[in-house]
Residue frames relative to the residue before (quaternion, step in Angstrom):
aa qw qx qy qz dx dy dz
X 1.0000 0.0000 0.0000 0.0000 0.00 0.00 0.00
X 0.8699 0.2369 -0.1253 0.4141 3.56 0.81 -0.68
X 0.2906 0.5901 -0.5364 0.5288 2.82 1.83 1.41
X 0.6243 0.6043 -0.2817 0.4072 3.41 1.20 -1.57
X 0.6348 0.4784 -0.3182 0.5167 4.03 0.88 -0.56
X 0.7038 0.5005 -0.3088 0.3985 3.58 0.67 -0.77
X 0.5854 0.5833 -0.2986 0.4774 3.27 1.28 -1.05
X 0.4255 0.8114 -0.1913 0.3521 3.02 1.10 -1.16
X 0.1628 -0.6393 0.7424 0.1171 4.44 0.01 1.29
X 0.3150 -0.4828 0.8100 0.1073 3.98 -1.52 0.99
X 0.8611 0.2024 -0.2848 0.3693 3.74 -0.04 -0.14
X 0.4224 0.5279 -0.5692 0.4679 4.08 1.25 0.69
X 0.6753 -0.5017 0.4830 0.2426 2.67 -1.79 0.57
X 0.1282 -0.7074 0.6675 0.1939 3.70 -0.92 0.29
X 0.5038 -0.7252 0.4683 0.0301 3.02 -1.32 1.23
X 0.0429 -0.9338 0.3544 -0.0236 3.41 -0.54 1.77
X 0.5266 -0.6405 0.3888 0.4016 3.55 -0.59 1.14
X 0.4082 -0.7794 0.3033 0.3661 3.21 -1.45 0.20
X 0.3638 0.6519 -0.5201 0.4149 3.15 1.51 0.27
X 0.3853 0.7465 -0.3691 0.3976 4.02 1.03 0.31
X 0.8093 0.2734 -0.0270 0.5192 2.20 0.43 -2.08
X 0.6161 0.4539 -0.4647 0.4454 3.77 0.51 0.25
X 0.6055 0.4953 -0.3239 0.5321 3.79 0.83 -0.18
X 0.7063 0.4080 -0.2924 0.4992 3.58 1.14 -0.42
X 0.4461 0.6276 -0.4399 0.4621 3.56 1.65 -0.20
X 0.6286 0.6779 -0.2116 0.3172 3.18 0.70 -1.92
X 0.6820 0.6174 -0.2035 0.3352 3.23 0.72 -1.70
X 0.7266 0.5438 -0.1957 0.3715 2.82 1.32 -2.51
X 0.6492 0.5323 -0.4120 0.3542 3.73 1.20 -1.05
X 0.6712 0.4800 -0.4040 0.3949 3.44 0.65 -1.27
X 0.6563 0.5372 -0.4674 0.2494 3.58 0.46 -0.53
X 0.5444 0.6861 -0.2527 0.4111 3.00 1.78 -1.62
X 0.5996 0.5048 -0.3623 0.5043 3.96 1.38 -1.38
X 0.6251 0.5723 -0.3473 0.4015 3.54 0.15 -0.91
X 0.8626 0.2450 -0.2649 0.3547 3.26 0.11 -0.84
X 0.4284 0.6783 -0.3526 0.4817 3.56 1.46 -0.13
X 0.6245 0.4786 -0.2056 0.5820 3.33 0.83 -1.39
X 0.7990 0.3042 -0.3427 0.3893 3.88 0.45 -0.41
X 0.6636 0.5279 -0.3705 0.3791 3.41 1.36 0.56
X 0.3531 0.6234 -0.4530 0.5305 2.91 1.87 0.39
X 0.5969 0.5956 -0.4416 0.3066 3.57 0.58 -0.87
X 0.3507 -0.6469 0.6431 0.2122 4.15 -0.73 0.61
X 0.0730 0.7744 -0.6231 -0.0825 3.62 -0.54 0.56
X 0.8891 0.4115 0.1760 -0.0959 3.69 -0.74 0.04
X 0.6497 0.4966 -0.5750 0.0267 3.32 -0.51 -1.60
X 0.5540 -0.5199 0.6125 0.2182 3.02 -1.91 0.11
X 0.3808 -0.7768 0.4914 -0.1008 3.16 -0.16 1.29
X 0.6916 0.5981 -0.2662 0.3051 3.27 0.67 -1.86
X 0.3087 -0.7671 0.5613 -0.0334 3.15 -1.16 1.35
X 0.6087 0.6286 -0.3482 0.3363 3.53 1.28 -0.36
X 0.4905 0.6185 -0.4857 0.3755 3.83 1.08 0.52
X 0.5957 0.4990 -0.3522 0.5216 3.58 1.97 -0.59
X 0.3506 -0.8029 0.4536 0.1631 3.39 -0.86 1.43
X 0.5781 0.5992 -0.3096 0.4592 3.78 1.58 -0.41
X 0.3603 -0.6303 0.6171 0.3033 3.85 0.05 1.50
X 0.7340 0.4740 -0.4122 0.2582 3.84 -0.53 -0.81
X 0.6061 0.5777 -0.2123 0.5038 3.33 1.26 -1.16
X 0.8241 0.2511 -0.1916 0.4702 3.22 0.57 -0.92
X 0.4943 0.5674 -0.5299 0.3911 3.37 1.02 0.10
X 0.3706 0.6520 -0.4304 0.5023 3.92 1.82 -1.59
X 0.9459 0.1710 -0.1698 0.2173 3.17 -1.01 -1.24
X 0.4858 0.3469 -0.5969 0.5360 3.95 0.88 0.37
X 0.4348 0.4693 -0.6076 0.4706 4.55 0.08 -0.20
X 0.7461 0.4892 -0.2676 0.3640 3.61 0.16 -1.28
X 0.6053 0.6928 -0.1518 0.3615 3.23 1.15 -0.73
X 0.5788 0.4919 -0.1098 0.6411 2.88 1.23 -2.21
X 0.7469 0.4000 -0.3317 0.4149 3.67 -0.16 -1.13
X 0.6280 0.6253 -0.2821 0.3674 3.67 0.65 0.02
X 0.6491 0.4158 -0.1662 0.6149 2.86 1.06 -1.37
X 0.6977 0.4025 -0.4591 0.3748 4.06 0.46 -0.62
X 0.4895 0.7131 -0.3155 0.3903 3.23 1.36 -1.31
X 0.7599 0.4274 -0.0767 0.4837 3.66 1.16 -0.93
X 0.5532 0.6110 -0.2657 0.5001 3.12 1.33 -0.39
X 0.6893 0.4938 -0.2399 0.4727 3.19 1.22 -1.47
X 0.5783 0.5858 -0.3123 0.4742 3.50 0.96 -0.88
X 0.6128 0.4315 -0.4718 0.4645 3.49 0.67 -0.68
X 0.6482 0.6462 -0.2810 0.2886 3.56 0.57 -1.50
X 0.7668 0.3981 -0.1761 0.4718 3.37 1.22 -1.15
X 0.7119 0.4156 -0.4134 0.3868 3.48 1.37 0.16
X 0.2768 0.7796 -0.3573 0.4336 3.24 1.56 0.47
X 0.6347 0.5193 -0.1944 0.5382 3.17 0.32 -2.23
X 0.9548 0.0211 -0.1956 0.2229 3.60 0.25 -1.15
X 0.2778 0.6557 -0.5389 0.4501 2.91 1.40 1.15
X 0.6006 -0.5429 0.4955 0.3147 3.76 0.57 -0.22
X 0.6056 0.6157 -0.4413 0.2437 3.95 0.42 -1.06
X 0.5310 -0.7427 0.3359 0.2313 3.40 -0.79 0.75
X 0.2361 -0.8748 0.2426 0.3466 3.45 -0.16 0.55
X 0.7045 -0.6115 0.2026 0.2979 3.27 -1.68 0.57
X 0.3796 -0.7631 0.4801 0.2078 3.44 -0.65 0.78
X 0.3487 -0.8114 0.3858 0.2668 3.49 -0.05 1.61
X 0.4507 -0.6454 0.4703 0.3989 3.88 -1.09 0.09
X 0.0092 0.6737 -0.7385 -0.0264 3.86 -0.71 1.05
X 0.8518 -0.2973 0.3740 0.2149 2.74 -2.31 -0.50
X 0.5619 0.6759 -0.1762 0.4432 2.75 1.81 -1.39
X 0.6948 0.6111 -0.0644 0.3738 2.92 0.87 -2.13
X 0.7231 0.4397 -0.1061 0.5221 3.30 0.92 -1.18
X 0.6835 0.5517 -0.3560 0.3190 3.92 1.04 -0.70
X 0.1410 -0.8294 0.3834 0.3812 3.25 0.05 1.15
X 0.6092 -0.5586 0.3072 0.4717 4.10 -1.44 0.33
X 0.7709 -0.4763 0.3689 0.2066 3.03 -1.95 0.30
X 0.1172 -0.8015 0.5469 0.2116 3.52 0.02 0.23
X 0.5930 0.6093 -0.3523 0.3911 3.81 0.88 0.36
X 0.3680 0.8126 -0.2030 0.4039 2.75 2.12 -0.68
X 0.3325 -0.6902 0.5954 0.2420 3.98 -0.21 1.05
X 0.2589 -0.7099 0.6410 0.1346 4.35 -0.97 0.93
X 0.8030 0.1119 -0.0247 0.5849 3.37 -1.16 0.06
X 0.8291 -0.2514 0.3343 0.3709 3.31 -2.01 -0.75
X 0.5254 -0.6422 0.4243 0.3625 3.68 -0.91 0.90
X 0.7079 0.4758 -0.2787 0.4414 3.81 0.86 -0.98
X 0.3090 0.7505 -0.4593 0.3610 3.99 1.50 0.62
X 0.6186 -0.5379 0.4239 0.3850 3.75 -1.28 0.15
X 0.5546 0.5399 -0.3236 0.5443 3.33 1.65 -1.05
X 0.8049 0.2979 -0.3164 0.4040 3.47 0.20 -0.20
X 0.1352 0.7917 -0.5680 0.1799 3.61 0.78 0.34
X 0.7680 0.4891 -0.1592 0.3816 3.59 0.18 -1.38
X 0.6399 0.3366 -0.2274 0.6523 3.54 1.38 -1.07
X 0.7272 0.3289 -0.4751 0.3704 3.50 0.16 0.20
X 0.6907 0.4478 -0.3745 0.4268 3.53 0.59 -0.25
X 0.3674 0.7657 -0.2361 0.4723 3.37 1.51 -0.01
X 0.6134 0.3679 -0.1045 0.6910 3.38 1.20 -1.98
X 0.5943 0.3745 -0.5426 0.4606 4.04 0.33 -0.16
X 0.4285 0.8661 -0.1653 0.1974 3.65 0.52 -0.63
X 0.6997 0.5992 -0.0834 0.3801 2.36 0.40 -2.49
X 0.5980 -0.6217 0.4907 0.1231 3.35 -1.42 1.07
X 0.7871 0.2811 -0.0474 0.5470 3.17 0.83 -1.83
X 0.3392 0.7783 -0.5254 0.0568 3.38 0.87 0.30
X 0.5772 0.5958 -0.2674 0.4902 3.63 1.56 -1.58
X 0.6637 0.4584 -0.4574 0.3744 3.76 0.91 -0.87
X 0.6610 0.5648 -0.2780 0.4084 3.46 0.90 -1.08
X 0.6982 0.5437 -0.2480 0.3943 3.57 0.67 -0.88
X 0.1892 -0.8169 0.4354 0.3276 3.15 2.01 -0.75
X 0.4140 0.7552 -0.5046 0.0607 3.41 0.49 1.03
X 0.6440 0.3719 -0.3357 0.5782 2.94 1.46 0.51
X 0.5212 -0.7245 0.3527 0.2810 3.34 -1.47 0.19
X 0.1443 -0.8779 0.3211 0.3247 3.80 1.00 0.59
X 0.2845 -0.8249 0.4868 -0.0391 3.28 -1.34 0.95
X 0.3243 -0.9021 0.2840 0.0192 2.82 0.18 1.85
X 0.2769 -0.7596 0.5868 0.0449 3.80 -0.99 0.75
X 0.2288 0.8310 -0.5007 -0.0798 3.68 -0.29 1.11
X 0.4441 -0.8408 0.3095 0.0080 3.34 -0.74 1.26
X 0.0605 0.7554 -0.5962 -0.2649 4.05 0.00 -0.47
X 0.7202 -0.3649 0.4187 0.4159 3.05 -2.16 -0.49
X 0.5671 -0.4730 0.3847 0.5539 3.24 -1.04 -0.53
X 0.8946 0.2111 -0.0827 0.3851 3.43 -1.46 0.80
X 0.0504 -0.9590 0.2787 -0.0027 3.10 1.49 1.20
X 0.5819 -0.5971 0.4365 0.3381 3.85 -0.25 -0.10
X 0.5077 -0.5038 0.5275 0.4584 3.94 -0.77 -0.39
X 0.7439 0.5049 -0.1730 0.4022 3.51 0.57 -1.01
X 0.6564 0.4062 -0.3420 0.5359 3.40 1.25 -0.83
X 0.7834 0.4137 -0.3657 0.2853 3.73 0.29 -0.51
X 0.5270 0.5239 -0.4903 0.4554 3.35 1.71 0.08
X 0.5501 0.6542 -0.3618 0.3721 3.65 1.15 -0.46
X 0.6708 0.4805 -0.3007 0.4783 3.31 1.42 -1.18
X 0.5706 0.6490 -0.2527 0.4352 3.61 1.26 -0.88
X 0.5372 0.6033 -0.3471 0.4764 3.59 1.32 -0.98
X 0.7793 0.4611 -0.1919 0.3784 3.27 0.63 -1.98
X 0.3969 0.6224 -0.5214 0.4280 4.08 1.30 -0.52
X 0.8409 0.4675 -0.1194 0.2450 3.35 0.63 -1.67
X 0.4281 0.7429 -0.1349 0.4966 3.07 2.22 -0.30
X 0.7331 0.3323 0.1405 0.5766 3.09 0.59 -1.89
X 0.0614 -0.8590 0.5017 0.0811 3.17 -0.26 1.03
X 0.6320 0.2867 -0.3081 0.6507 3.95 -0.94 0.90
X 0.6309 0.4817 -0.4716 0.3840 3.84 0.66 0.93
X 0.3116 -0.8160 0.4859 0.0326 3.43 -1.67 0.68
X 0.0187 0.8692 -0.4939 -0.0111 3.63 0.48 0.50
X 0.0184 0.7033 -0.6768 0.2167 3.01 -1.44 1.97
X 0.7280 -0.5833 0.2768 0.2305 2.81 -1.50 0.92
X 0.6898 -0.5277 0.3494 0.3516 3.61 -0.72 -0.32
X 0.1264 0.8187 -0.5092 -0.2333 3.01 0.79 -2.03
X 0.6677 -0.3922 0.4461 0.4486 3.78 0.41 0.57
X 0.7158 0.4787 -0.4065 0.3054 3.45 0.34 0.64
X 0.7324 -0.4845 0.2161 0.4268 3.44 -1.34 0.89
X 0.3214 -0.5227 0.6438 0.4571 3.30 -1.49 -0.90
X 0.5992 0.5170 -0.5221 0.3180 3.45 -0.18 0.43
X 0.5177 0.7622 -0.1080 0.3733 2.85 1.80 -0.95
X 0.7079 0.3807 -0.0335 0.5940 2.64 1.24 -1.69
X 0.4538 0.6745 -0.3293 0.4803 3.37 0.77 -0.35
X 0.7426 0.5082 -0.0724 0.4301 3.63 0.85 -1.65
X 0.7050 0.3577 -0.1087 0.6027 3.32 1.57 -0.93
X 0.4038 0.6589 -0.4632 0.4340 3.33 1.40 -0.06
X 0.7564 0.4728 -0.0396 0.4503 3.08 0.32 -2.09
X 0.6458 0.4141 -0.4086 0.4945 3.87 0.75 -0.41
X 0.6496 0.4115 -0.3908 0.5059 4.19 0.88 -0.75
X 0.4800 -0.6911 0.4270 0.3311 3.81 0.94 -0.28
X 0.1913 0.7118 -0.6061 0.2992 3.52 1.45 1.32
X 0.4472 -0.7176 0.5147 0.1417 3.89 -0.86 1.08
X 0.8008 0.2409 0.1822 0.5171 3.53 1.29 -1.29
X 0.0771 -0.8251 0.5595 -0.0171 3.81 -0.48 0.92
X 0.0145 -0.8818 0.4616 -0.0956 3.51 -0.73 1.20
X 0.2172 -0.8669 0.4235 0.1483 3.54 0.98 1.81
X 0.0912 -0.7765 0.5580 0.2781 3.43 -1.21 -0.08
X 0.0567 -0.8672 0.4940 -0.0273 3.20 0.07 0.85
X 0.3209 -0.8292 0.4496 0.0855 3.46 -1.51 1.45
X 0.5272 -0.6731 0.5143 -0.0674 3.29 -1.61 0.60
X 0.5489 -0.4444 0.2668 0.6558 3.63 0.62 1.07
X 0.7276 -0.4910 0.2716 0.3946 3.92 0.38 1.68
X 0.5887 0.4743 -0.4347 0.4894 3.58 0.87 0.85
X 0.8388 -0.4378 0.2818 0.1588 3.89 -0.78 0.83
């Protein structure tokens, strides 16, 4: 074997099948596609200014730069305007939020609004909201209250205005609840404690 290499001219040709030489076509095109395809690509320009060692010079020619590109920028702007094309409508939060479907359309007394308006006749909290009454307030503790919690409850009497603050007595909240509503207490307002803190 390493008689056969010596023997061997490094500078004859070496003789190539042609199934070779069709795989080496093959090769040559894709390469040829490839590189076509990469001169379509737009890369760029190079701009960069930092090979000019004079700051002044190179400060001159990015100014020159900058003023170009706006100088161009505007031009674009003004053939727009008079080309007519409408303009683009940037993408915000706004823009992007889609709408509310809870949202009340047109006039409340519409057909579309049937459902939301008989709804708003409805409405539980309407009298609270409207303030047609005056609410009347019930303040309460746990059982077996602390020093601190009942001055807290005592604070809130003075807070809240149209409120009363009594004791429990070992009794439920449903209870209370029941006697609330029979003395005509509008509101209930538990205080409840925390390793004997408020």
């Amino acid at each position: 074997m390493e008689l056969e290499t010596r023997l061997k001219n490094p500078l004859s040709r070496v003789k190539v099948s042609e199934e070779e030489t069709i795989i080496k076509d093959e090769k040559d095109k894709k390469i040829n596609n490839t590189a076509e395809a990469v001169k379509e690509v737009n890369f760029p320009a190079d701009n960069n200014f930092n090979h000019i060692k004079c700051k002044a010079v190179r400060q001159m020619k990015v100014q020159k730069l900058l003023k170009a590109k706006a100088k161009a920028k505007k031009e674009a702007k003004k053939m727009r305007n008079q080309s007519g094309a409408p303009k683009q409508i940037p993408h915000t939060i706004e823009s992007l939020r889609e709408k509310d479907e809870t949202m009340i359309k047109g006039e409340i007394d519409d057909e579309e609004n049937a459902e939301i308006k008989a709804e708003l006749m409805n409405d539980e909290f309407a009298a609270y909201y409207k303030n047609d009454y005056e609410p009347k307030v019930l303040i309460t503790y746990c059982d077996n209250p602390t020093r601190k919690t009942r001055i807290f409850g005592r604070e809130l009497t003075r807070i809240i205005p149209n409120s009363i603050s009594l004791y429990r007595n070992r009794s439920g909240v449903k209870k209370m609840v029941k006697s609330a509503i029979a003395r005509g207490f509008s509101d209930i307002v538990i205080v409840n404690e925390d390793q004997c803190q408020p």
